[in-house]
N, C-alpha and C positions, 0 to 999 in steps of 0.2 A: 601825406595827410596824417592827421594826428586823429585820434582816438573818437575826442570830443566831436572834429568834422565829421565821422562816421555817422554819430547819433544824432547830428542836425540835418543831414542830409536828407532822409526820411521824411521830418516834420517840415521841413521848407518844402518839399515835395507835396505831402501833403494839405499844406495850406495854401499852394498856390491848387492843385485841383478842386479845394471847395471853394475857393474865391471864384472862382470859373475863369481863371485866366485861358485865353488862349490864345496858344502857339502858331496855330494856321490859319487865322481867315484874318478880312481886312474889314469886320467890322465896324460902322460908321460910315462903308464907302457906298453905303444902298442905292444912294443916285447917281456914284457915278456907272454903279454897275447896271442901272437904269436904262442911262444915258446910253451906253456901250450895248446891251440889248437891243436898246431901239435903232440903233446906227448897222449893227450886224441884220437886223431884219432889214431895214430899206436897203443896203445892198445885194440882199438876195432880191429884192425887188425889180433892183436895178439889171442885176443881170437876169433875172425873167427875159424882161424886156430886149437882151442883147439877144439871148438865146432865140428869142422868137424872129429877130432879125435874122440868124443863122438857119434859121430852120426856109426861111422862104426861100434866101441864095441854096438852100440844100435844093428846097423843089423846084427850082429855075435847073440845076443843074439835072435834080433827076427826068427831067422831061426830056432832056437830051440823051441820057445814058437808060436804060432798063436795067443795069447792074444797079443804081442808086436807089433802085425806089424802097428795097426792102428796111433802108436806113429811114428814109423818108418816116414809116410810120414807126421806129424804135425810135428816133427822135422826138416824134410827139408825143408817145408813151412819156419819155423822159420829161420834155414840158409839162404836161397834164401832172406829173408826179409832184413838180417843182411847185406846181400853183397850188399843191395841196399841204408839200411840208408849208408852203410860203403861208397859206391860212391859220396853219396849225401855228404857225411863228407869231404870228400877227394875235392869236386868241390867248397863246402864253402872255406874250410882254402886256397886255390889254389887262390880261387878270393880276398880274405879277405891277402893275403900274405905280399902283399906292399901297404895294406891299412893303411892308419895315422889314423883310424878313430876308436876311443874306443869304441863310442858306440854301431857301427855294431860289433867289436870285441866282445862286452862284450854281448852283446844280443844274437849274436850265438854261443858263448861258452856256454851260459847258454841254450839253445833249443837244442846241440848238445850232452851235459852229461845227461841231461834229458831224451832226445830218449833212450843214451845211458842203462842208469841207466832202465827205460822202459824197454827195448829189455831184459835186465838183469832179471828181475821181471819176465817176459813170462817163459824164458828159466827155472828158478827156479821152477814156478808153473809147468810147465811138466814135470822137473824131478821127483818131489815128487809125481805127478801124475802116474810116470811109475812106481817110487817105492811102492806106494801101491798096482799098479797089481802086481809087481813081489811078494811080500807080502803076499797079498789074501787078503788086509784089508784094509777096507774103507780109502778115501783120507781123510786126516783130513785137516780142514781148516786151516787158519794161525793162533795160539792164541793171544787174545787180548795181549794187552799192559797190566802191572799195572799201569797204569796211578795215580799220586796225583797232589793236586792241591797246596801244600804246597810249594813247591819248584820247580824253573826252571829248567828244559832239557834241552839241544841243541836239534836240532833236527834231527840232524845224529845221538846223541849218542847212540840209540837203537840199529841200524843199525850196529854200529861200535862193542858193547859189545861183546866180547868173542860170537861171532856166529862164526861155523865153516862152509863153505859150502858144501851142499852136492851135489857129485858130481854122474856123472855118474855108477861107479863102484859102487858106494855103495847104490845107489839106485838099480841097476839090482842083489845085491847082501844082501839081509838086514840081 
């Protein structure tokens, strides 16, 4: 670099931060980010509705066993939970609807897949929890990762890898 690019470098700098360019967001995409709100909310809708399927085959099963019932009401805890992040979901995208505004857009899409993703984590650790009682065998922790330091992950792609879920039936059934 030559002398002269040193003293332009600055001023091109600084004339893109008062133009307000920006580098990180996808301004102008407000409806699709909308659209993508409103889609993340009705699948949390939607799996309400599984979960409450899972919770009956829970009490079908815990009338059978006395070891199940203490899940019985930690799973409705978890429902009841789910119906109220799901309200709070339903009251953001509602206010956020005919907002121009990306940033509130992009901030509580990202705090609301989060929760989501969250409530999801809970729900998984008690079923594998119910599955080791029906079992008779200790809960086993989550196993680590193989972690290297040689190469990049994304970091969903662990998450994403051929994991199948386990669901209800097969945990009260191993």
């Amino acid at each position: 670099m030559t002398a002269r690019s040193f003293r332009l470098a600055p001023i091109l700098l600084l004339v893109l931060a008062l133009t307000g360019c920006r580098l990180y967001g996808g301004y102008g995409t407000e409806a699709e980010l909308q659209e993508q709100l409103s889609n993340v909310t009705n699948d949390f809708a939607d799996n309400l509705a599984r979960t409450e399927a899972d919770l009956q085959v829970l009490e079908r099963a815990a009338s059978d066993r006395a070891d199940l019932e203490p899940f019985v009401e930690q799973f409705r805890t978890l429902i009841d939970e789910h119906e109220s992040l799901l309200d709070q979901h339903r009251s953001i995208a509602e206010r956020l609807a005919d907002s121009g505004d990306y940033r509130a857009l992009h901030r509580n899409y990202g705090a609301i897949t989060t929760e989501q993703r969250m409530m999801r984590q809970r729900y998984d650790r008690t079923i594998r929890q119910i599955r080791a009682t029906a079992s008779g065998e200790p809960a086993d922790a989550e196993p680590l990762p193989n972690e290297s330091f040689y190469y990049v992950e994304p970091v969903e792609y662990r998450r994403m890898e051929n994991r199948r879920e386990l669901t209800m039936e097969d945990a009260l059934n191993p």
